[in-house]
C-alpha positions in Angstrom: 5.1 7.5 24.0 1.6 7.7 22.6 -0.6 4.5 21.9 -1.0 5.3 18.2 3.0 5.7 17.9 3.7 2.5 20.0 1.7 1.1 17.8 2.8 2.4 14.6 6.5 1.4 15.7 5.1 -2.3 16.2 3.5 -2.5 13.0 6.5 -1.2 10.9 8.9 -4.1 12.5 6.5 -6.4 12.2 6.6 -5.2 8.3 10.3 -5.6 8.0 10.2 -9.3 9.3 7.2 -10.5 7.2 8.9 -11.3 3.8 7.8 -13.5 1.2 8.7 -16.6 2.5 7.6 -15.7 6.2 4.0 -15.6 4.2 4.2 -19.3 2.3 6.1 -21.4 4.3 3.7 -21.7 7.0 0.9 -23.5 5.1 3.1 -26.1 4.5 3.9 -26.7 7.7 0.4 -26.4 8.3 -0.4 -28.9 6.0 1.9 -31.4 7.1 2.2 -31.6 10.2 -2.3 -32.3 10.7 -3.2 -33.5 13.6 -0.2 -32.4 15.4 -1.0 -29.0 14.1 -1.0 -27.0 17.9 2.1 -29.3 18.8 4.5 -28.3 15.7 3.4 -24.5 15.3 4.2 -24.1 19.2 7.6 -25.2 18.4 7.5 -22.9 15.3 6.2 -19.8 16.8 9.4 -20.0 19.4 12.2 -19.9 17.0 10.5 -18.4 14.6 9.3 -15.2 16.6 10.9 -15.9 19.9 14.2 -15.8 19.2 13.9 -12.7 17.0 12.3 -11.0 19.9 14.7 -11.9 22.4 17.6 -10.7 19.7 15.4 -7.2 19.5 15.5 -6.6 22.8 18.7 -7.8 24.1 20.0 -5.0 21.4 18.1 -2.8 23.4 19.5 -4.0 27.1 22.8 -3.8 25.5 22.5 0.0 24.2 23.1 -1.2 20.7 24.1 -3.0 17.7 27.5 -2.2 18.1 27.8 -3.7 21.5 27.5 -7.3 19.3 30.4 -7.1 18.5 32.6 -4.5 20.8 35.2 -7.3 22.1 35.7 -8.3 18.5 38.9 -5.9 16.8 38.3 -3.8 14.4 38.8 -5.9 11.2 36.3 -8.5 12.6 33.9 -5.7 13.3 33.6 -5.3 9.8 34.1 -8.2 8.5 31.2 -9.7 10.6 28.9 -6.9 9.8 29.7 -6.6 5.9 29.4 -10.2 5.8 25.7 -10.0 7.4 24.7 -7.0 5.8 25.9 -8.3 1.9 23.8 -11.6 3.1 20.3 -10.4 4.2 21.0 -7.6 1.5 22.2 -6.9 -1.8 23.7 -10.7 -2.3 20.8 -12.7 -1.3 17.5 -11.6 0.7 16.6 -8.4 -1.2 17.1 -10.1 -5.4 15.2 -12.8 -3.7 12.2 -10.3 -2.2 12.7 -8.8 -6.0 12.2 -12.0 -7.9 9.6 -13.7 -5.3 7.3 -10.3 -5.9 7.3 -10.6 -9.6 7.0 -14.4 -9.8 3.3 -14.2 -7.2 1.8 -10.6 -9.8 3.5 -10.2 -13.3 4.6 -13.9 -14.2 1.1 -15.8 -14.0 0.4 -12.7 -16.5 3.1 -12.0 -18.9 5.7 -14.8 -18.5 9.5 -14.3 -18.1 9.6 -11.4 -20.8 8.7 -8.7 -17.6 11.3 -9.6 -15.5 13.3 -6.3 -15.8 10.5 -4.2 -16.0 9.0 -5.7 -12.9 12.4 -5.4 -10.7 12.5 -1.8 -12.1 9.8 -0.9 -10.7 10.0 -2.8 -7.5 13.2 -1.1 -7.5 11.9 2.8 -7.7 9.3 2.1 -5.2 12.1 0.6 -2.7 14.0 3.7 -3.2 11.1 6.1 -2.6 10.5 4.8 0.8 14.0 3.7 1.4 15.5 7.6 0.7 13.9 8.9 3.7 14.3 7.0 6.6 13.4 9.1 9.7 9.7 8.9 7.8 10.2 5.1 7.8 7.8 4.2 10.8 5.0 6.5 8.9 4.9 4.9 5.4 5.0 1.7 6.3 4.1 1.7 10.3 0.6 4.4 9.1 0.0 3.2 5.9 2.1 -0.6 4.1 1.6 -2.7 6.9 -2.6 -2.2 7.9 -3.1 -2.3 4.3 -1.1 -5.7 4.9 -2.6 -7.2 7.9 -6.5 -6.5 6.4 -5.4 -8.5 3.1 -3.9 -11.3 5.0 -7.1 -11.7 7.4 -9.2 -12.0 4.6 -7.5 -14.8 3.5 -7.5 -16.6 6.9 -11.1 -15.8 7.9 -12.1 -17.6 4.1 -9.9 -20.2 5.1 -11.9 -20.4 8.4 -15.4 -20.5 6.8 -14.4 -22.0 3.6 -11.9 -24.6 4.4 -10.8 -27.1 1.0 -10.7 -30.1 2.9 -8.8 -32.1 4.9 -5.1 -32.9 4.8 -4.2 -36.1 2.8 -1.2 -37.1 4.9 1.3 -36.3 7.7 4.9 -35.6 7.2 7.0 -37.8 8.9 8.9 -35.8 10.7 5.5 -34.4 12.5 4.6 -37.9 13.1 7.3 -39.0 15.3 8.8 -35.8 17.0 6.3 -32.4 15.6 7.6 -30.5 18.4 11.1 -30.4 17.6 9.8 -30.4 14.2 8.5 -27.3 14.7 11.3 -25.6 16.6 13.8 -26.3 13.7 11.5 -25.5 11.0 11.2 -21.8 12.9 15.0 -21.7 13.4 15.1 -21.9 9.7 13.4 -19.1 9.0 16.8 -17.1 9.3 14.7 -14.4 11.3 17.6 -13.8 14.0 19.8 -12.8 11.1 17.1 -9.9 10.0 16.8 -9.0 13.8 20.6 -8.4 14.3 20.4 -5.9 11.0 16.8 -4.5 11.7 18.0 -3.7 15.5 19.6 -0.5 15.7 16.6 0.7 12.4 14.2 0.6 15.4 16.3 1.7 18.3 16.1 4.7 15.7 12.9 4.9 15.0 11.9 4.5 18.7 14.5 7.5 19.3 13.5 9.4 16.6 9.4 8.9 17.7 9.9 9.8 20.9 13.5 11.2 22.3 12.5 11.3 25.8 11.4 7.5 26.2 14.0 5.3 27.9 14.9 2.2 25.3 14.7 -0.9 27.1 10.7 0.0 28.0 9.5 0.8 24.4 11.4 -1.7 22.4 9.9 -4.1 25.0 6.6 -2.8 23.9 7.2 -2.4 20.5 8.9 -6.5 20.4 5.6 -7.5 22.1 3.2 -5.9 19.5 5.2 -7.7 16.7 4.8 -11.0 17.9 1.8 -10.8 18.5 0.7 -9.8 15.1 3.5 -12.2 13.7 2.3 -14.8 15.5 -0.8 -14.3 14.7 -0.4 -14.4 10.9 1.8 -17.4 11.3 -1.2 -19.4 12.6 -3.7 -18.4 10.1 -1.7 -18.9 7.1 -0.6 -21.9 8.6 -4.6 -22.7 9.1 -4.8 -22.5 5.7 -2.6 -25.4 4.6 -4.0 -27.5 7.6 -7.4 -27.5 5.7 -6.8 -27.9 2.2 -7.1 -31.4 0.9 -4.7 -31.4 -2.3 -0.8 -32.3 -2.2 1.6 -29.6 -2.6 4.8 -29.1 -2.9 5.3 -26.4 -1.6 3.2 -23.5 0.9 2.9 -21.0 -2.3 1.5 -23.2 -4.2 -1.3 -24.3 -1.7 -1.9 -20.5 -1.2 -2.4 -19.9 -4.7 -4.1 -23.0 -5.3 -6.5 -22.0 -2.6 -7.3 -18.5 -3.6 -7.5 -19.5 -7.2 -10.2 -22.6 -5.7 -12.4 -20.0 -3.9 -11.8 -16.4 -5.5 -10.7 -17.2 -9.2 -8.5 -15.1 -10.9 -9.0 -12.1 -8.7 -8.2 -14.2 -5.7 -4.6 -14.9 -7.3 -3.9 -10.7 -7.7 -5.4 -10.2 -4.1 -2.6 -12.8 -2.9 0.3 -11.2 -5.8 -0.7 -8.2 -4.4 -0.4 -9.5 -0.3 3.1 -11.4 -1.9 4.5 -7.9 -3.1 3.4 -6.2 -0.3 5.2 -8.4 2.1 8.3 -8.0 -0.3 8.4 -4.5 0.0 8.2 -3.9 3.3 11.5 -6.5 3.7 12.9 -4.8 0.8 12.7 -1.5 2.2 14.1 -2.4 5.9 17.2 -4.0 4.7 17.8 -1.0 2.2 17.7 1.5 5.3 19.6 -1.2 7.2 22.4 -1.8 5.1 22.9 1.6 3.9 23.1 2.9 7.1 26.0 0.5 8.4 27.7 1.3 5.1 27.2 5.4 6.3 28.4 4.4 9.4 31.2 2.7 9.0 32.5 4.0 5.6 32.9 7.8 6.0 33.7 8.4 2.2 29.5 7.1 1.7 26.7 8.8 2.4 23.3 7.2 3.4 21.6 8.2 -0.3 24.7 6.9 -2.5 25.3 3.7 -0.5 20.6 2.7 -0.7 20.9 3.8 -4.6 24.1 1.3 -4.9 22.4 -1.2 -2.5 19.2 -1.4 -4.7 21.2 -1.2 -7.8 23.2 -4.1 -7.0 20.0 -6.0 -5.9 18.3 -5.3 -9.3 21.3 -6.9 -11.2 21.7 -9.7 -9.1 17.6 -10.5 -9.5 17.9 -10.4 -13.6 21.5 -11.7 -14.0 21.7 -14.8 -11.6 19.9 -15.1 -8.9 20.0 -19.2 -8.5 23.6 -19.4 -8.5 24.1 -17.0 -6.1 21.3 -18.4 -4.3 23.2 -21.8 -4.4 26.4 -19.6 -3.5 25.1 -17.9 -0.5 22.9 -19.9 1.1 25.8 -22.1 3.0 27.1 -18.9 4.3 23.5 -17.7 5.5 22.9 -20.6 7.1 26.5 -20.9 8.9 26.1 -17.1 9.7 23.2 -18.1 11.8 24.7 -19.6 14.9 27.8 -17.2 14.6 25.0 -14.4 14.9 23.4 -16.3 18.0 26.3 -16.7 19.7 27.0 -13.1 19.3 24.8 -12.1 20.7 24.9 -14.5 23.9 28.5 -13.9 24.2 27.5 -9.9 23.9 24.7 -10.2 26.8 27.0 -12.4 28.7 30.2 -9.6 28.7 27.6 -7.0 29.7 27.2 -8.8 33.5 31.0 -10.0 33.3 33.7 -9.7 31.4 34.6 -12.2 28.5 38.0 -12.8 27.5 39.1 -11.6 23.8 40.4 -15.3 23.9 37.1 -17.1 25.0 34.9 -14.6 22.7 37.2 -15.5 19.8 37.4 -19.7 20.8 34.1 -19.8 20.5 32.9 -17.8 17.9 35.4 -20.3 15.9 33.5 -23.3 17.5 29.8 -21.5 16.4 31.5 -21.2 12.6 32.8 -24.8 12.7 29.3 -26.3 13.7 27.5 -23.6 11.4 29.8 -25.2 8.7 28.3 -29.0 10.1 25.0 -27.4 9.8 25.0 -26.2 6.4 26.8 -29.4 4.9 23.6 -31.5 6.4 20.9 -28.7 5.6 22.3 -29.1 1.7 22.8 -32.7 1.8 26.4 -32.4 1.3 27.5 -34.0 4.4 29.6 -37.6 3.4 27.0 -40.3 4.0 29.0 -42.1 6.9 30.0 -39.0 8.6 26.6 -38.0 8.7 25.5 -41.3 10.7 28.0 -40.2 13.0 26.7 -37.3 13.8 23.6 -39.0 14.3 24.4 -41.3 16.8 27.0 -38.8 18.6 26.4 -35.0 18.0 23.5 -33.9 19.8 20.5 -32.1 17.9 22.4 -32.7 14.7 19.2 -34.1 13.0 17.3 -30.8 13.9 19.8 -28.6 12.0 21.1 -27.3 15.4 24.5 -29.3 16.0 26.0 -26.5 16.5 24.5 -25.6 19.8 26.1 -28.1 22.2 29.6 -27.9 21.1 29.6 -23.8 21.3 28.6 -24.2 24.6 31.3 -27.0 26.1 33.6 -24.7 24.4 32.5 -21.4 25.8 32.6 -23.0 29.4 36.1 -24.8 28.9 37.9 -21.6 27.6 36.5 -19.3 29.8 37.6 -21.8 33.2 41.0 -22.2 31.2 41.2 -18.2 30.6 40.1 -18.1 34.2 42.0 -20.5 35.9 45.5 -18.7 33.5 44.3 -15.4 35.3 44.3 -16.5 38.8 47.3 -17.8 38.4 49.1 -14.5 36.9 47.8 -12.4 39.8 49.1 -15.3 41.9 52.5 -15.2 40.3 52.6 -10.9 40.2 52.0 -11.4 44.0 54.5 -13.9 44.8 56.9 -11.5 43.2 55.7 -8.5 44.8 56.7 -10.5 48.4 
């Protein structure tokens, strides 16, 4: 594989991670975590690009998306994928990209009136790009994502040279543990989810770039050029919020606030402009990502019908509802994102030995249970006393990752107790045989 086309493939998935809010939550972080700034982005950066590189290329090791979930039958096959796909698609990530792109370049102009017009549009373009797939890594790998990366080092090299001031306060969460801070901040990002539907849109666009190069090699190469441009723009974005000296409430805000301070008005359409751009790329991945699984997987729907539906749906959801079915969704998003985790550990796992149905399934179920815990805390919906418990008793509860611990006991006890049932059904079948 040539250089330019290695690095082509890198640049188009590092387009499909950076969405909107990959671009304005880091100044906020940057902002409050201050003088622990190194301490809490290092967390960041590892759940934040670590763990959707690892995802990337354990996809690639395995041979495949489908391998996620080949011990699972049928009916959860689907179910697990549909449920993904409707999630970081139609249902919540894409109206989200749609609304989040007019909000940063037609609202501060027109108001509310240009809502359709502007999701319209954002829709045609989607489609344009999204239509045509095998020319995916050229339109935004050549030509979306330099554009991209120049506008976004502008604004971090006039945050270097013309830094607002310096940071009012420190969260307290970054005063007494910015670390940990910092890896659960990352692990909220929901990036593993876009890596579990963006894997097998690479593995094709690697294929379809160059048929001859083994997998595992380039998608290595290709993982290692996204995080480093991801990581990258996730520290000097973040740079910008550790250096301006105004309250926010939010990392949008200080990056409009900023470019507004040093650039005026043309400042805020450079950073609409950046806002939409990042959309778009997202928008236009998880088109070619969901439609494809629906081609896949639903003979009676070709790739063109199911991206025109996809976007369709996406457009009404952005002008008829978005916040509820923000306020719907997001429980399931964030309980889908230790069930996709575990997947794929469970998945790497069977490749070197075997995993029982029964084990695969017993845990999966303990994942969804502590997703569930997760989600209750994450919304503040979690009963006040049960919520000290888990405090006091459930480890790495208070970092939104309670989940972890539990899905591990219970992979380890129901594999030895699978284990221990097989041993002694050969044991029995050979007592017979004598």
């Amino acid at each position: 594989m040539s250089k330019s086309t290695l690095l082509s493939l890198g640049f188009m998935t590092f387009a499909l991670f950076l969405g909107a809010g990959n671009v304005i939550f880091p100044p906020q972080l940057g902002q409050g975590s201050g003088e622990h700034f190194l301490l809490a982005m290092s967390g960041f950066l590892i759940t934040a690009v670590g763990l959707p590189a690892l995802t990337l290329i354990a996809i690639a090791y395995m041979g495949g998306s489908d391998a996620l979930t080949s011990r699972l039958p049928r009916w959860g096959h689907l179910l697990f994928w549909s449920v993904l796909f409707l999630s970081i698609g139609p249902l919540f990530s894409m109206p989200r990209t749609f609304t989040v792109a007019y909000e940063f370049t037609a609202k501060p102009f027109i108001g509310d009136t240009g809502l359709l017009m502007c999701t319209l549009a954002m829709a045609a373009v989607t489609l344009f790009f999204a239509l045509n797939p095998g020319k995916l890594m050229d339109r935004i790998g050549k030509i979306l994502t330099p554009i991209l990366l120049v506008m976004l080092v502008a604004i971090a090299v006039s945050a270097y040279l013309f830094p607002h001031g310096e940071t009012l306060s420190i969260a307290k969460q970054y005063q007494e543990f910015a670390f940990a801070s910092g890896l659960s901040e990352g692990y909220m990002t929901m990036d593993v989810l876009g890596a579990v539907g963006f894997g097998w849109l690479v593995m094709n666009a690697i294929k379809e770039a160059s048929p001859k190069s083994a997998i595992l090699p380039s998608m290595t190469r290709v993982v290692l050029i996204y995080s480093v441009a991801m990581s990258l723009v996730y520290i000097a974005i973040a740079y910008v919020g550790a250096n301006y000296g105004q309250a926010e409430t939010n990392g949008g805000a200080i990056l409009s606030n900023y470019m507004n301070w040093i650039y005026g008005v043309p400042g805020v359409i450079l950073l609409g402009f950046v806002i939409f751009m990042a959309c778009l790329t997202t928008a236009i991945g998880l088109t070619c990502a969901s439609a494809e699984f629906v081609s896949k997987n639903f003979s009676s729907c070709n790739y063109k019908v199911s991206a025109i539906v996809i976007v369709a749906v996406t457009t009404l959801v952005a002008n008829l509802g978005l916040d509820m079915l923000i306020a719907i969704t997001l429980p399931l998003v964030v309980v889908l994102h230790p069930v996709a985790i575990t997947v794929i550990c469970l998945a790497l796992l069977n490749v070197k030995r075997p995993v029982s149905g029964l084990t695969y399934s017993l845990t999966l179920i303990t994942a969804i249970a502590g997703g569930i815990v997760d989600a209750l805390k994450i919304l503040e919906k979690m009963p006040s006393d049960i919520h000290a418990t888990f405090i006091q008793y459930l480890p790495l509860y208070q970092y939104n990752a309670g989940w972890l611990v539990p899905t591990m006991v219970s992979f380890l006890l129901f594999s030895n107790i699978c284990g221990l049932n097989k041993k002694s059904n050969i044991n029995r079948v050979n007592n017979t045989s004598t």
